[in-house]
Structures are given as C-alpha cells and as structure tokens.
N, C-alpha and C positions, 0 to 999 in steps of 0.2 A: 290233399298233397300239394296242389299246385300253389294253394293259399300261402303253404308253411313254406313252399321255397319261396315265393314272393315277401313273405316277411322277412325270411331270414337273407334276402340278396338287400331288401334296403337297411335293416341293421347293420352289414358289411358296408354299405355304403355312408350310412350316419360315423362309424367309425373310423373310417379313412378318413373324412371331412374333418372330423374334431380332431385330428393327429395331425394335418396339414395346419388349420387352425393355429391350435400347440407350438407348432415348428415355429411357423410365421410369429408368433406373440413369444417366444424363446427368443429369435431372432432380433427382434425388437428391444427387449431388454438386455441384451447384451450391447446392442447399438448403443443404448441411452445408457449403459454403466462404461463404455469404451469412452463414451464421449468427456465424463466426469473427470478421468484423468489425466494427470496434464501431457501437453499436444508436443509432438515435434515441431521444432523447428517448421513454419510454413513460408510460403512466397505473401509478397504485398496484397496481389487480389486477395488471395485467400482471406489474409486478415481482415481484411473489408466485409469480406460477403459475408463473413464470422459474426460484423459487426453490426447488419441491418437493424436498422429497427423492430424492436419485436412485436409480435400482433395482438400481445396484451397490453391493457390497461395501466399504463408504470404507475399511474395515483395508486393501484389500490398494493400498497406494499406490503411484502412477507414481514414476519415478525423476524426480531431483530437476532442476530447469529445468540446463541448464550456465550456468556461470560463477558458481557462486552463492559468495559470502564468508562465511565464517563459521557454513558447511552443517553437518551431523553426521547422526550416524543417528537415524532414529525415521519415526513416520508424520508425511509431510505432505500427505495426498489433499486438493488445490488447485486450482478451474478446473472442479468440478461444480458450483457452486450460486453463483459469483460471474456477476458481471452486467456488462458493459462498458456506461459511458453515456457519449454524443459533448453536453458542453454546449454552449447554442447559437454559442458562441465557436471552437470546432471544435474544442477541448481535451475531451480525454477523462477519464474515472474509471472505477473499478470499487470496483461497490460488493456489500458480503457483509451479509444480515443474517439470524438465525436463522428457521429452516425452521417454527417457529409464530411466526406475530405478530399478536398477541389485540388489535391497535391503543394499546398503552398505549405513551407516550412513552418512550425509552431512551434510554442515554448514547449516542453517536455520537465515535467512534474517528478520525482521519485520523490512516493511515501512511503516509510517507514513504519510499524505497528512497533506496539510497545511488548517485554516483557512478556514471554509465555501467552500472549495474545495474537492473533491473526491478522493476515490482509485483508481477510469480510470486516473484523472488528475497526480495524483504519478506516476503510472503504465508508462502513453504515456510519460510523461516529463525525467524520468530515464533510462529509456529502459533499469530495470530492471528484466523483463523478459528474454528479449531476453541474457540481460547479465549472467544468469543464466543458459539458455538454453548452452549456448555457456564454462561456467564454472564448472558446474557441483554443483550448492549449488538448497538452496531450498527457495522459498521469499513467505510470508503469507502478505496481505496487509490487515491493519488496517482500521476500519469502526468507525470514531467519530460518536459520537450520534450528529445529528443534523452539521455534516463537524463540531465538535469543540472537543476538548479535554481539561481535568480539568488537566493543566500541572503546580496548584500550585498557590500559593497566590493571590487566586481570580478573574483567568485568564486560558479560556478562553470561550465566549460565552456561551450555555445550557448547556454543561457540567461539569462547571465549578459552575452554578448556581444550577444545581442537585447534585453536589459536587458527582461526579461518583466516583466510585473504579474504574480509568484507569486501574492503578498500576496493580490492579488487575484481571483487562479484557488482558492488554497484558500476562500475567504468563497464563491464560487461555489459551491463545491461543495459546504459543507455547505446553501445556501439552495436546492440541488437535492434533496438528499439529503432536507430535509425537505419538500419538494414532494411525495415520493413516498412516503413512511412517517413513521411518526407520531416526531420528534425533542425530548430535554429539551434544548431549547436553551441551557438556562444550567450543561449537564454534555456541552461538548464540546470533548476532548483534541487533540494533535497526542504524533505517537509518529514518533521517522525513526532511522535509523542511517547514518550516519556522515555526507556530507555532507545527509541526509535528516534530520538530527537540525538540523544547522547551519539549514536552512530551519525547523525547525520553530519554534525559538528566535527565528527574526526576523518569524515571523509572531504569533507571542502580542507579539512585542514591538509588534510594529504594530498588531495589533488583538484586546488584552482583552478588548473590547467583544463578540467572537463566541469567544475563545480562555478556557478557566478553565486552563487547567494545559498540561505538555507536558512531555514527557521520552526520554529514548532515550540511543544507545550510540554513543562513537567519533567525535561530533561536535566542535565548536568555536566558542566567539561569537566570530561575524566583523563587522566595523560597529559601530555603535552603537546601543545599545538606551534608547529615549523611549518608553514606553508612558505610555498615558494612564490606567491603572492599574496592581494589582498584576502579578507577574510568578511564576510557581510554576514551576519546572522542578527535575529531577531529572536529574543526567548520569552515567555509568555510562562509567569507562571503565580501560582494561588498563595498566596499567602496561609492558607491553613493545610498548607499540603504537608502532610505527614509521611506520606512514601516516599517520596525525594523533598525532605526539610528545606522550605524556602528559608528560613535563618540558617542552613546550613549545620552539620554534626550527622548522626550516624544513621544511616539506611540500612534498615531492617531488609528492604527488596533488594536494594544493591548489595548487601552484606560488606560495608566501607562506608566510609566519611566523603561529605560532599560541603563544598564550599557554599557559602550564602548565595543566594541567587543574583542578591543586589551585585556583588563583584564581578559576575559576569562580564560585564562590559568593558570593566577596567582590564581583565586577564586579558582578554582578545584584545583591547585599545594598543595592546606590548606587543602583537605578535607583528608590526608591521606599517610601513604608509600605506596609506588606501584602506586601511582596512574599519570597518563600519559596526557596531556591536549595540544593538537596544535592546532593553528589557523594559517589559510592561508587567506589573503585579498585581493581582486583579482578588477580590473578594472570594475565593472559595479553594476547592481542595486538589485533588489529584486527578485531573479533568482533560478531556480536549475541550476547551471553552466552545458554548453554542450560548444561543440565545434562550435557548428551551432548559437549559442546566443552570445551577447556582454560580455561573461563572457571571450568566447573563450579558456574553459576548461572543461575536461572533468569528471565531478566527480563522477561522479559513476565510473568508473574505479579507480579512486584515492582513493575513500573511501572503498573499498572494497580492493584493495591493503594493505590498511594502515590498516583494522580491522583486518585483516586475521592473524595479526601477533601474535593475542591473546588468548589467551583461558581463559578459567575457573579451 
C-alpha cells in the first residue's frame, strides 16, 4: 500500500511539472507571434536596443522570401535587425538603421517594392540593408496597402482604387523616422522598383520640399509632374523589359500605355530649372539590376552614388 501511494504522489507530481512546462512554452510562443506583428509606435532607445547585433551568423542567409522578381544569388540575411513601425494612421513601415549610432544625423533612404510584391522582396533584392550597414545612411521600407501604391492617373491596383494619400503616408514616414533617430533632413532619397519607382517619382514630384532626389529601376512617369521645385531622378531600365516596355506602348501589369523610357529625361528636363533627369538602359528585362542577374549591374551602388550628390 505504501508503495502504491508513493507511485501515485510522484505521478501527481510529473503531471504538475509537465503542465507548468506547457504553460511556460504556451507562454513563449505567444511572445514570439506577439513579437511578428507590427509594433507601436516606440521611443529612440527602444529602437536601438531593437536594433543590436544579432548572435547569429548573418553569412549564412535564409532562403530568399517567395515571389521575389528579379532575385539572384548572394547573401541577403533580412528580418534580423529591421524594425516594423504601425504610424498613428494604422499604415505601417519598417525601418533598418546601422547597429552603431553615435546620434550624428544620416541620410535617410525610403524604398519602395514593386507591384503586388513586399518590403522583404525590396529589402533581399537590393541588399539595401546590408548596403547601409556598410555606409553609414539610414533605409525606412515602404508598406503598399495591398503590395500597390496610388502612383497617379489611376494606377495602381487597391491603392490607387482607394485613391490613398501615398504622397502623404511617405512625408509621414520620414517625420517618424526622425522622431526616433537622429535624420539630415535635407539628404532624403526615395529608391522603388518597378511600380515602387513610378511612386517614387510622384512623390518628389509633389513634394521637393521633404524629397532631394530619387531613383530606381523598371518604373514609369505616370500623371503629371508640378513640383514646386527642382526634380533629380535617375531611371535604370532593360531594354528587353516587357512588363513596363522600355520602347514604350501597352502594360499588361499597369493595365495602360507607358511612354518610351528614353523620353524620360526630356519630360522631367520641362518640369523646371534645377532640375536633373538620367536614364541608363542596360541589357536585360524587368529586374532590380545586380551583378549576379542578366542586368550584370549593380544599382544600388550606382543609385545611391548618384543621389548622394544632392540635397535640399
């Protein structure tokens, strides 16, 4: 008898253990899915401590998000040290800045993703980050309602059909971004690809005032561009590109007609003095140009070269 209560008190007790257990690893994974989505609003530490270095290995990189356009090989270890922020609008951002920051003001980056594609899809395909980390700027990636943005005369997808205030969600977001870390306000870019570039171009065109430059790949000016100053862009794009036709005619993904690429320069050269417009045309398709893809260039370096030269 004594035996069988002694088995049966530490059965009761292996049972409590593995229910405590339970809790504590329930516990755990609600921490780790709370953490997934995006954050309020926080203070500057905060965004810092967010931002340490992590204690893995950044060489050995995850495989690359699906659906990405204009992927290739290399490292692109992505989603360690970036930051999701919900502005008070309920529009989200995420923002990357280098893992020291001695409070001196930096250039501040907004990229842009393309079409029904993501901020990881931006992020892995530019190696943005990393090119940051390595420069010393600060990069906030843009979240389309629905992967689309209203980049102007009725184009493009849900955003364009809720007729959003981009214009207005980008200005937000660098006025967040320097809430929280220290920004040179009169050295900040826009960078998008493909119709992430088309936005980018109607936001400088709208507002100078917060935009010095902006450049990217595979885009198109859609609308019409009044700024109320100069206008600096740099367009990068493939001669064999068939989703936005560098000869220019009908877009199957835009659903409308896009002017030749070559023109580009000449439209913006009209909108103004001071204003700066180049286009590079490069051997391949509907791409972020890298080294490792058939563009066999590398433009995030080139575009970030070529913005840097600007201010406000």
């Amino acid at each position: 008898m004594a035996a069988t209560e002694e088995l049966s008190r530490r059965v009761r007790e292996d049972v409590r253990r593995h229910r405590r257990v339970g809790l504590v690893a329930l516990l755990v994974a609600f921490a780790w899915l709370g953490g997934c989505t995006p954050l309020a609003p926080v203070s500057q530490p905060a965004v810092r401590a967010a931002l340490a270095p992590p204690p893995t290995d950044r060489a050995a990189a995850p495989a690359p998000p699906p659906g990405i356009v204009g992927g290739g090989v290399g490292s692109r270890a992505t989603g360690s040290t970036e930051v999701p922020i919900t502005l008070p609008s309920g529009r989200a951002y995420v923002v990357h800045v280098p893992a020291v920051d001695d409070g001196r003001p930096r250039p501040l980056v907004l990229a842009l993703h393309g079409l029904h594609l993501s901020w990881q899809n931006m992020a892995w395909t530019s190696g943005l980050s990393e090119y940051a980390d390595g420069h010393g700027f600060l990069v906030a990636y843009g979240v389309g309602a629905g992967g689309s943005w209203n980049v102007g005369a009725g184009c493009c997808g849900s955003a364009a059909t809720r007729k959003l205030d981009d214009v207005g969600y980008l200005a937000a977001v660098v006025a967040d971004v320097s809430s929280r870390v220290a920004v040179d306000r009169s050295r900040v870019y826009l960078v998008g690809f493909s119709a992430g570039e088309s936005m980018a171009l109607r936001a400088q065109c709208a507002r100078p005032d917060v935009f010095a430059a902006s450049a990217g790949s595979s885009g198109a000016l859609l609308g019409v561009c009044r700024p109320g100053g100069p206008v600096r862009a740099l367009h990068l794009h493939g001669r064999q590109d068939r989703t936005v036709p560098y000869v220019g005619g009908f877009s199957e993904a835009l659903r409308r007609s896009v002017a030749p690429a070559r023109e580009f320069g000449v439209r913006l050269a009209r909108q103004g003095a001071g204003t700066v417009a180049t286009v590079l045309a490069l051997r391949c398709g509907h791409l972020w140009p890298r080294r490792d893809n058939a563009c066999r260039f590398d433009a995030t370096g080139e575009i970030l070269r070529w913005m840097s030269r600007f201010h406000r």
